[in-house]
N, CA, C and O atoms as a GROMACS GRO file, in nm:
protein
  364
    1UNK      N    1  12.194   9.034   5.196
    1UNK     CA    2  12.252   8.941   5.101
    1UNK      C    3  12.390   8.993   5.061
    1UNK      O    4  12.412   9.109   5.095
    2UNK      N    5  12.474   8.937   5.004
    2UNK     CA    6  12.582   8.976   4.944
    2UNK      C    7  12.582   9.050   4.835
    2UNK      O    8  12.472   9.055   4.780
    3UNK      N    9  12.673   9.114   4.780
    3UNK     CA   10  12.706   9.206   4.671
    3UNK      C   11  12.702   9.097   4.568
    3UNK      O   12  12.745   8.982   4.566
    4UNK      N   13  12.618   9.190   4.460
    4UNK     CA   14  12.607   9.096   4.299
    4UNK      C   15  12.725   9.072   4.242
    4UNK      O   16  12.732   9.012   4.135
    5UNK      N   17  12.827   9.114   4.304
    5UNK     CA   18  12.939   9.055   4.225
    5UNK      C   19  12.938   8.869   4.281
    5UNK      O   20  12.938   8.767   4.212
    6UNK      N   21  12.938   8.884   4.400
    6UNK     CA   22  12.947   8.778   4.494
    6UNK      C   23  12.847   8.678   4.491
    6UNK      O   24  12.846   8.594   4.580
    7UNK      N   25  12.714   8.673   4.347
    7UNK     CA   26  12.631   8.620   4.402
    7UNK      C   27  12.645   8.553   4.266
    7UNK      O   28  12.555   8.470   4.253
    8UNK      N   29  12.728   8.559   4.156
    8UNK     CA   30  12.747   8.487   4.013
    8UNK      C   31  12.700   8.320   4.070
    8UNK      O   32  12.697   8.268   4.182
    9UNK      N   33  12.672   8.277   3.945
    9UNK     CA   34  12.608   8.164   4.004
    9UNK      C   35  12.723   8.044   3.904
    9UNK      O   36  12.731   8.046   3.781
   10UNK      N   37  12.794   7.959   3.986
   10UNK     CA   38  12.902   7.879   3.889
   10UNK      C   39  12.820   7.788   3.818
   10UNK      O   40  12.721   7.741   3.875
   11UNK      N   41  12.858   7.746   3.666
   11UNK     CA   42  12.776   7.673   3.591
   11UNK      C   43  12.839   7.503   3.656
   11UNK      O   44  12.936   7.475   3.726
   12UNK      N   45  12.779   7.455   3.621
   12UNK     CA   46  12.749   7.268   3.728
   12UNK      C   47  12.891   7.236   3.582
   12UNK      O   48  12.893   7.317   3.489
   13UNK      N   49  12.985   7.127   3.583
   13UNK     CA   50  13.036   7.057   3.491
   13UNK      C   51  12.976   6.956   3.427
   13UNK      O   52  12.938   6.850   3.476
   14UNK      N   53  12.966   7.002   3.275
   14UNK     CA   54  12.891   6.914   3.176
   14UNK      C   55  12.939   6.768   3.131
   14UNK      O   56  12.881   6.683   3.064
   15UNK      N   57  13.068   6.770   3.194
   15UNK     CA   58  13.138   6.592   3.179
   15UNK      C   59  13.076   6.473   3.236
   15UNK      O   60  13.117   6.365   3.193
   16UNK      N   61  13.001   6.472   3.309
   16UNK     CA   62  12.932   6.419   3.389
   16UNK      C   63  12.793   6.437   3.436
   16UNK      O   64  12.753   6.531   3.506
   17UNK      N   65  12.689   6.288   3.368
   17UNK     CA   66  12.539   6.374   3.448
   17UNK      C   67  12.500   6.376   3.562
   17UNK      O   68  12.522   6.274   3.628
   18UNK      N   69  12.444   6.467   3.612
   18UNK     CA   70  12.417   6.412   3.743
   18UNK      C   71  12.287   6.364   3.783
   18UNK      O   72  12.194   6.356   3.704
   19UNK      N   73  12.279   6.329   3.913
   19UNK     CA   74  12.151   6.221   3.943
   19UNK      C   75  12.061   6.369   3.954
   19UNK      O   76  12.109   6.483   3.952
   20UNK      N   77  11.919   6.332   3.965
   20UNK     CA   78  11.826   6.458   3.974
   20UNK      C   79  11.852   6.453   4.120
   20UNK      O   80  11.917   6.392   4.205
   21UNK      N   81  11.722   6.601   4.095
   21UNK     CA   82  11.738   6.628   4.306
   21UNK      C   83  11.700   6.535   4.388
   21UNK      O   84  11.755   6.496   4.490
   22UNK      N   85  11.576   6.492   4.325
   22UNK     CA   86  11.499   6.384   4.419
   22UNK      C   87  11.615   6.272   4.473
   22UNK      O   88  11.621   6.227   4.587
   23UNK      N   89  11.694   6.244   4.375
   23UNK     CA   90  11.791   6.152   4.414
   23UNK      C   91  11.908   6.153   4.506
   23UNK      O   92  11.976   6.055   4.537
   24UNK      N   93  11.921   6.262   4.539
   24UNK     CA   94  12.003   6.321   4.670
   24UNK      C   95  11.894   6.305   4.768
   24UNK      O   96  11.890   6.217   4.854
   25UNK      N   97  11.820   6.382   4.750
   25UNK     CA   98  11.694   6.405   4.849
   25UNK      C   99  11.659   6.261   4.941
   25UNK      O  100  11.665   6.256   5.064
   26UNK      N  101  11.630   6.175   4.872
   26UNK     CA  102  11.657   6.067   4.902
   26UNK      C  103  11.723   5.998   4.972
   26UNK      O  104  11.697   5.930   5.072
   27UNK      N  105  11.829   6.022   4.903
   27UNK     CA  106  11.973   5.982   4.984
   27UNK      C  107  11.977   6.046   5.118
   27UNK      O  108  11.964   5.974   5.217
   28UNK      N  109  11.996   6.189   5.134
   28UNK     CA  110  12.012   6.232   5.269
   28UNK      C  111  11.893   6.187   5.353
   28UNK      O  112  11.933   6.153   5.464
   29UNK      N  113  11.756   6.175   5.339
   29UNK     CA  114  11.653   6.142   5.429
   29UNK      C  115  11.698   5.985   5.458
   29UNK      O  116  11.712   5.936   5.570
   30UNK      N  117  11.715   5.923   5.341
   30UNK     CA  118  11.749   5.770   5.395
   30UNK      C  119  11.872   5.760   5.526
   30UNK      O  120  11.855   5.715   5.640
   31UNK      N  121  11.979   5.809   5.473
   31UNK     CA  122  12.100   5.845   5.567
   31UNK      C  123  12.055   5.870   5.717
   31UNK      O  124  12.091   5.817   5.822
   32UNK      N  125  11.946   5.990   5.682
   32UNK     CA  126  11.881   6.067   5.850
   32UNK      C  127  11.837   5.976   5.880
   32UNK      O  128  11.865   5.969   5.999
   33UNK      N  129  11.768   5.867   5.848
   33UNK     CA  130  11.656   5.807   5.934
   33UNK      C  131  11.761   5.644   5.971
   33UNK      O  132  11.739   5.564   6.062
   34UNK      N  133  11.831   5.641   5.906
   34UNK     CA  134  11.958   5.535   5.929
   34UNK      C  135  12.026   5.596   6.067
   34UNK      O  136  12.035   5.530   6.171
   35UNK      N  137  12.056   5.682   6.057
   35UNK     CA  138  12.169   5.744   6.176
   35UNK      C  139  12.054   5.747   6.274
   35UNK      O  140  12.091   5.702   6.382
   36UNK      N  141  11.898   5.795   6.276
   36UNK     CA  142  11.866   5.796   6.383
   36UNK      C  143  11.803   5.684   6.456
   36UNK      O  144  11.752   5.678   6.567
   37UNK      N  145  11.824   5.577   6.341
   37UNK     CA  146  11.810   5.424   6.436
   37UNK      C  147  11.692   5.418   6.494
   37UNK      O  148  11.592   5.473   6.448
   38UNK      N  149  11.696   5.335   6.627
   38UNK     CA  150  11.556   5.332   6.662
   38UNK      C  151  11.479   5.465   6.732
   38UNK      O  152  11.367   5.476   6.782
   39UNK      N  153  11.566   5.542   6.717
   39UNK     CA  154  11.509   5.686   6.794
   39UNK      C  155  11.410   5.720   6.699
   39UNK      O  156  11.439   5.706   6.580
   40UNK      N  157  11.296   5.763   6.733
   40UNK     CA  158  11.167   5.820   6.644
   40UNK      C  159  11.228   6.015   6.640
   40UNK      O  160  11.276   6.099   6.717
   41UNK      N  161  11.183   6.002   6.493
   41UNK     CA  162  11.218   6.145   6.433
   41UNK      C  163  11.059   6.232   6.474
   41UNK      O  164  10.950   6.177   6.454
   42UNK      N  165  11.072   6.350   6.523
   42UNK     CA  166  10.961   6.412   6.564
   42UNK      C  167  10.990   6.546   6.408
   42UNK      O  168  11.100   6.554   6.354
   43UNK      N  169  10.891   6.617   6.372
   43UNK     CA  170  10.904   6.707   6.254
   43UNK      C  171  10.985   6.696   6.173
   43UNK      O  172  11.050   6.790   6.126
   44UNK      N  173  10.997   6.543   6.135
   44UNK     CA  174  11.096   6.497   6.005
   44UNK      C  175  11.026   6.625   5.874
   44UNK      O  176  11.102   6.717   5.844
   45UNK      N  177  10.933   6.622   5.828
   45UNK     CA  178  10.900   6.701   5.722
   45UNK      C  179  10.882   6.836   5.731
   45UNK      O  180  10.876   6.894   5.623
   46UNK      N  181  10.871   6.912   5.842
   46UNK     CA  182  10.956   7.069   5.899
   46UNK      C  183  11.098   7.058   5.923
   46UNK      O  184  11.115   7.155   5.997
   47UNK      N  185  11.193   7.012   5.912
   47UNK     CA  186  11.329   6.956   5.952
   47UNK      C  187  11.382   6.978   5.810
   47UNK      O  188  11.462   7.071   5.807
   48UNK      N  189  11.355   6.908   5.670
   48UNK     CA  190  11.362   6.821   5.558
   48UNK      C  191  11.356   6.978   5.487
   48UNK      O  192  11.445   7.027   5.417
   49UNK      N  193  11.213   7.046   5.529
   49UNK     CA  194  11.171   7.101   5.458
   49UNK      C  195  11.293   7.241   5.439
   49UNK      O  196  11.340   7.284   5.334
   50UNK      N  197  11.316   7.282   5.568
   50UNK     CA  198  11.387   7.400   5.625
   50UNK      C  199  11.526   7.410   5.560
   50UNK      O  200  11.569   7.502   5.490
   51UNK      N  201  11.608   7.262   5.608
   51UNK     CA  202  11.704   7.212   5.559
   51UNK      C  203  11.738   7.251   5.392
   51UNK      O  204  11.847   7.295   5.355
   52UNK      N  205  11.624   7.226   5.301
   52UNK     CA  206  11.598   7.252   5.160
   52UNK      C  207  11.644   7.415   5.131
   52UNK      O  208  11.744   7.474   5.090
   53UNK      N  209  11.472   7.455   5.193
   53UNK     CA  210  11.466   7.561   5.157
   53UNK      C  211  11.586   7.686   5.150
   53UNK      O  212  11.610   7.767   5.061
   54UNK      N  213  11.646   7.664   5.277
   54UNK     CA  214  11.752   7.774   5.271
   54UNK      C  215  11.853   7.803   5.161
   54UNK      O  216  11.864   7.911   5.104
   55UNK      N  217  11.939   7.675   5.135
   55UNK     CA  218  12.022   7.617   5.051
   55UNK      C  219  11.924   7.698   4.908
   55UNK      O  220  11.977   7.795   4.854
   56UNK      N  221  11.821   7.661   4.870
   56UNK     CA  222  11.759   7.658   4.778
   56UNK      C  223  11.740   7.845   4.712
   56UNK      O  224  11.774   7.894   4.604
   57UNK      N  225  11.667   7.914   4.846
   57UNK     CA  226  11.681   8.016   4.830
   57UNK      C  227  11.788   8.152   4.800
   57UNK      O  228  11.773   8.262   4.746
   58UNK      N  229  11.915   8.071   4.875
   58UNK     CA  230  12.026   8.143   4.826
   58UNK      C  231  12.095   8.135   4.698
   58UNK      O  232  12.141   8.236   4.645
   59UNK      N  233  12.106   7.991   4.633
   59UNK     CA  234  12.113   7.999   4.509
   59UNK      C  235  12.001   8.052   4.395
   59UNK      O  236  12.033   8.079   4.280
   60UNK      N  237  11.908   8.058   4.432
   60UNK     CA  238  11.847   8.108   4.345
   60UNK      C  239  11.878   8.284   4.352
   60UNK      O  240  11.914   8.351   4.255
   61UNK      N  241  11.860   8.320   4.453
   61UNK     CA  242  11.903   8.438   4.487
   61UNK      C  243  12.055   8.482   4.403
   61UNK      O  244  12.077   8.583   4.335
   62UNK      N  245  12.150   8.366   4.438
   62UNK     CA  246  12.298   8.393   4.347
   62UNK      C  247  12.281   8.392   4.190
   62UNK      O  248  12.337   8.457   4.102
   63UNK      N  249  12.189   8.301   4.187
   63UNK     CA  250  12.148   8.302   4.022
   63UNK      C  251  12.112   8.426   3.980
   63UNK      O  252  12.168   8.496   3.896
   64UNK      N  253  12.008   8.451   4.047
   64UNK     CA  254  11.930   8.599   3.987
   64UNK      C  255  12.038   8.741   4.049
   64UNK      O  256  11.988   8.853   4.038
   65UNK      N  257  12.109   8.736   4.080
   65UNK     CA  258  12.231   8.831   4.108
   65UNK      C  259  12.182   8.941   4.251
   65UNK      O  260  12.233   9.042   4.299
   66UNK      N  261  12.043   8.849   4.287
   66UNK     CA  262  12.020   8.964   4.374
   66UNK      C  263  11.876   9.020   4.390
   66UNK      O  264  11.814   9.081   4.477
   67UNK      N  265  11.848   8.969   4.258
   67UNK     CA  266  11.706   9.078   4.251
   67UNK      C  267  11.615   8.972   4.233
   67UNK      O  268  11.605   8.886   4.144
   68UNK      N  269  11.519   9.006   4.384
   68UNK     CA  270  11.405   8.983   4.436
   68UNK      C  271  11.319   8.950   4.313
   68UNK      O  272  11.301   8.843   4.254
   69UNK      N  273  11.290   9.024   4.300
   69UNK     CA  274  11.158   8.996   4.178
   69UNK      C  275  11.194   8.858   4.082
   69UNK      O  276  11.133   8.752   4.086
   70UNK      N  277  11.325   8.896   3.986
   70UNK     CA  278  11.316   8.788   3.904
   70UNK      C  279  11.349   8.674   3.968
   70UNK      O  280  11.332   8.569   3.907
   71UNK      N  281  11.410   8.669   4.118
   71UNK     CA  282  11.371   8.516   4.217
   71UNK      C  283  11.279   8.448   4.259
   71UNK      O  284  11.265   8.326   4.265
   72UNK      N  285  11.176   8.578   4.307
   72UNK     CA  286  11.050   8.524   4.300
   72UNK      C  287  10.971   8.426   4.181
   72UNK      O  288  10.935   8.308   4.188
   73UNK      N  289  10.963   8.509   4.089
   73UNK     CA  290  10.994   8.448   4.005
   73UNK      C  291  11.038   8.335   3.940
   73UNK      O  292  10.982   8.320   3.831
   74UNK      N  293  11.087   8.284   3.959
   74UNK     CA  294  11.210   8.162   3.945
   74UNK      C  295  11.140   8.050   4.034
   74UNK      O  296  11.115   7.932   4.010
   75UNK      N  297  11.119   8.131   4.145
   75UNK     CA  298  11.057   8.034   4.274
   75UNK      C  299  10.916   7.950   4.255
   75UNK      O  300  10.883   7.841   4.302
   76UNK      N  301  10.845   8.044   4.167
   76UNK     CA  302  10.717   8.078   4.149
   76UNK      C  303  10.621   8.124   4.281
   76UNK      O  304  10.517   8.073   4.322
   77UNK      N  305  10.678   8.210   4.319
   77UNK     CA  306  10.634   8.286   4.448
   77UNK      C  307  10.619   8.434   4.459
   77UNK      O  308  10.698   8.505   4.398
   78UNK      N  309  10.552   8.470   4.509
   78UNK     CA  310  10.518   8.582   4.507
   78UNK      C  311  10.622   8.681   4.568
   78UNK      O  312  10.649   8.624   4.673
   79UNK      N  313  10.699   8.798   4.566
   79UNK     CA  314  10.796   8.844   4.573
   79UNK      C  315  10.780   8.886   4.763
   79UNK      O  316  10.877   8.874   4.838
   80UNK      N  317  10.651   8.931   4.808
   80UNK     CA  318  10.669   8.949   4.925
   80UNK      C  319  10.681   8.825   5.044
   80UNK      O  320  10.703   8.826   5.166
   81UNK      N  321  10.655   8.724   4.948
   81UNK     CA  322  10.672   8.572   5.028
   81UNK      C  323  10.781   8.563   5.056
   81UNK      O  324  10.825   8.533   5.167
   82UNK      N  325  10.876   8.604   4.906
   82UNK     CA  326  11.004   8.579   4.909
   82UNK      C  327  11.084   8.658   5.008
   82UNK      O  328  11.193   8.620   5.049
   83UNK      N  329  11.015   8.790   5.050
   83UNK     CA  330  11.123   8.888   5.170
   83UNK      C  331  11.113   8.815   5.233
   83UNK      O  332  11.217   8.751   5.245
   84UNK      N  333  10.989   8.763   5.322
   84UNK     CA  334  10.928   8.718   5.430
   84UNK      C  335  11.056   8.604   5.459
   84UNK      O  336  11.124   8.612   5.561
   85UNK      N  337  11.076   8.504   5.362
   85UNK     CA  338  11.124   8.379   5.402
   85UNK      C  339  11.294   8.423   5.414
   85UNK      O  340  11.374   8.376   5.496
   86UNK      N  341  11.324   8.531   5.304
   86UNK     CA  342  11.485   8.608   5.347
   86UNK      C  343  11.486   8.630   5.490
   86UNK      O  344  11.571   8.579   5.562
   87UNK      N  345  11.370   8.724   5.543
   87UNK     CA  346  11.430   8.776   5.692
   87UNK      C  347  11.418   8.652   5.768
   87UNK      O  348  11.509   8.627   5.847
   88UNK      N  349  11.317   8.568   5.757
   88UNK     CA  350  11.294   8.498   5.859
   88UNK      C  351  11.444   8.349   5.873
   88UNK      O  352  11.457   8.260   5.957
   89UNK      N  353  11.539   8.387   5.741
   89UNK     CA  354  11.632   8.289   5.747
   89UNK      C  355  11.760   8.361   5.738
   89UNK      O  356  11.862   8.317   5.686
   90UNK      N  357  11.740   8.498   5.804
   90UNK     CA  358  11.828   8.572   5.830
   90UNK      C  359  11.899   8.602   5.683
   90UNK      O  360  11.990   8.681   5.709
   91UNK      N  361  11.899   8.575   5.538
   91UNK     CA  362  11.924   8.616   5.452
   91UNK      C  363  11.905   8.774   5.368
   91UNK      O  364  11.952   8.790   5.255
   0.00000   0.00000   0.00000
């Protein structure tokens, strides 16, 4: 992972609310399944899921400055889950 200096987490701008996650979430799956037209999607929900997770894990990771535990944490996961899914996403 990067150095805790590097992992500060920027606060979101309060001028504006934003839509929840689900509502992106949404959006991009609708988008995917638009672009892929009549082509049938094979492991749309391993695809979706992966896509998430990574993104997900590094900010939380930037949030918590680094340290495993209180990410786990955060995650509500158990801390050796949490190595597991670092190495396996090269993080």
């Amino acid at each position: 992972m990067n150095s805790p200096a590097s992992l500060r987490a920027e606060p979101a701008p309060t001028s504006h609310p934003q839509p929840a996650l689900r509502d992106y979430v949404a959006k991009a799956v609708r988008r995917y399944l638009l672009d892929l037209g009549d082509c049938d999607s094979h492991e749309l929900h391993e695809i979706v899921l992966r896509e998430i997770e990574v993104p997900l894990l590094v900010e939380v990771m930037r949030h918590c400055e680094g340290n495993q535990s209180r990410a786990a944490a955060v995650l509500g996961i158990n801390r050796a889950t949490l190595r597991k899914k670092l190495r396996q996403y090269g993080l």
